[in-house]
C-alpha positions, 0 to 999 in steps of 0.5 A, a space after each residue: 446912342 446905346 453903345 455911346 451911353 455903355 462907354 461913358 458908363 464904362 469910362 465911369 467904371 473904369 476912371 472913377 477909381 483913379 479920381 478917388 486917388 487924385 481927389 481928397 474930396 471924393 469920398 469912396 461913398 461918393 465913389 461907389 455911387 458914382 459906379 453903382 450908377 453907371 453899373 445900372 445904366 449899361 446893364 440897362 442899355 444892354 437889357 434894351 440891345 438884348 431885347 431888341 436884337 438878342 445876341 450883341 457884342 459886348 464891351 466891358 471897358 472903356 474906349 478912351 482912345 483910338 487904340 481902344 477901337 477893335 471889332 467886338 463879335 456878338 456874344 450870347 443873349 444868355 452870357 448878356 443877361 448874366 453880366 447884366 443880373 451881375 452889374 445890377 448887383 454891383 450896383 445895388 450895393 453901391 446906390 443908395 435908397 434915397 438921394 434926399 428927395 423924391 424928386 432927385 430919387 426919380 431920375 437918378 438910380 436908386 437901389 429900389 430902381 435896380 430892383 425894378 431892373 432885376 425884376 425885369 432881366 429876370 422875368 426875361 429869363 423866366 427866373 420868376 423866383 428871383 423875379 418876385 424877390 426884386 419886385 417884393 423888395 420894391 413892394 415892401 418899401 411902401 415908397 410906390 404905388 398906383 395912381 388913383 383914377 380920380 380927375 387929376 390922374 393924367 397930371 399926377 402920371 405924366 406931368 409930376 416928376 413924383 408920381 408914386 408909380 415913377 421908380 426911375 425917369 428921366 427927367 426934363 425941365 424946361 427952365 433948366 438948361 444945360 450949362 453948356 447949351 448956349 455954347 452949342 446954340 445957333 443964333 
């Protein structure tokens, strides 16, 4: 599952270029958000191999076909952790603060949830300077905070998708389907 979501962000990074040619529609604001996207998420997926299994392989372009299969060795931790602190920084020039609404901000990549990202790497590598560089770029929007322990607190937390302590979720609604459910569905 992780390897499978690296590869569509890498098809993103790699692909989405392309569109911008094909498609006068697609704006390169569009674009770079699009691969910002798609930066934060692989760095995220391998942040999680890196601290689960420390040195992994590491693959930085698409695989669109069979000809793209090849054996990967295990890189470093060290050299992971460093393309992932160098996508994260891509990627927060791309993404932007806001998508309109904190609903949407919650579950999809804001720059303030690239920051969160970073924060994390770099306390793994116990960078701590840059570490609390992230976290006061977070702190000083005043966008986020601690739920109050009142009797609401458990709701607010884990049913709201717009809990002030929420930076990036992922979210579920029952009443939303996938488009292609019904297609997939068994009766």
């Amino acid at each position: 599952f992780v390897y499978q979501t690296i590869n569509y962000c890498n098809t993103v990074i790699d692909l989405a270029p392309g569109v911008l040619e094909a498609d006068p529609t697609f704006t390169q604001a569009k674009l770079d958000e699009a691969v910002g996207q798609a930066l934060a998420i692989r760095g995220l997926m391998y942040f999680y191999l890196v601290r689960s299994f420390r040195d992994v392989p590491l693959k930085l372009t698409a695989t669109v076909s069979d000809k793209d299969l090849v054996q990967m060795p295990k890189v470093s931790a060290d050299t992971v952790l460093t393309q992932i602190v160098a996508d994260l920084k891509k990627a927060e020039a791309g993404v932007p603060l806001t998508y309109g609404s904190a609903a949407i901000d919650k579950g999809r990549v804001t720059r303030y949830a690239v920051n969160a990202i970073l924060a994390d790497v770099y306390l793994w590598k116990d960078d701590y300077a840059n570490c609390v560089a992230e976290c006061n770029k977070i702190i000083q929007s005043a966008q986020f905070g601690l739920v109050a322990g009142d009797a609401s607190w458990f709701d607010k937390l884990f049913v709201s998708a717009t809990s002030p302590e929420h930076i990036f979720s992922l979210q579920f609604d029952a009443q939303k389907i996938n488009s292609f459910y019904f297609m997939h569905a068994t009766t």
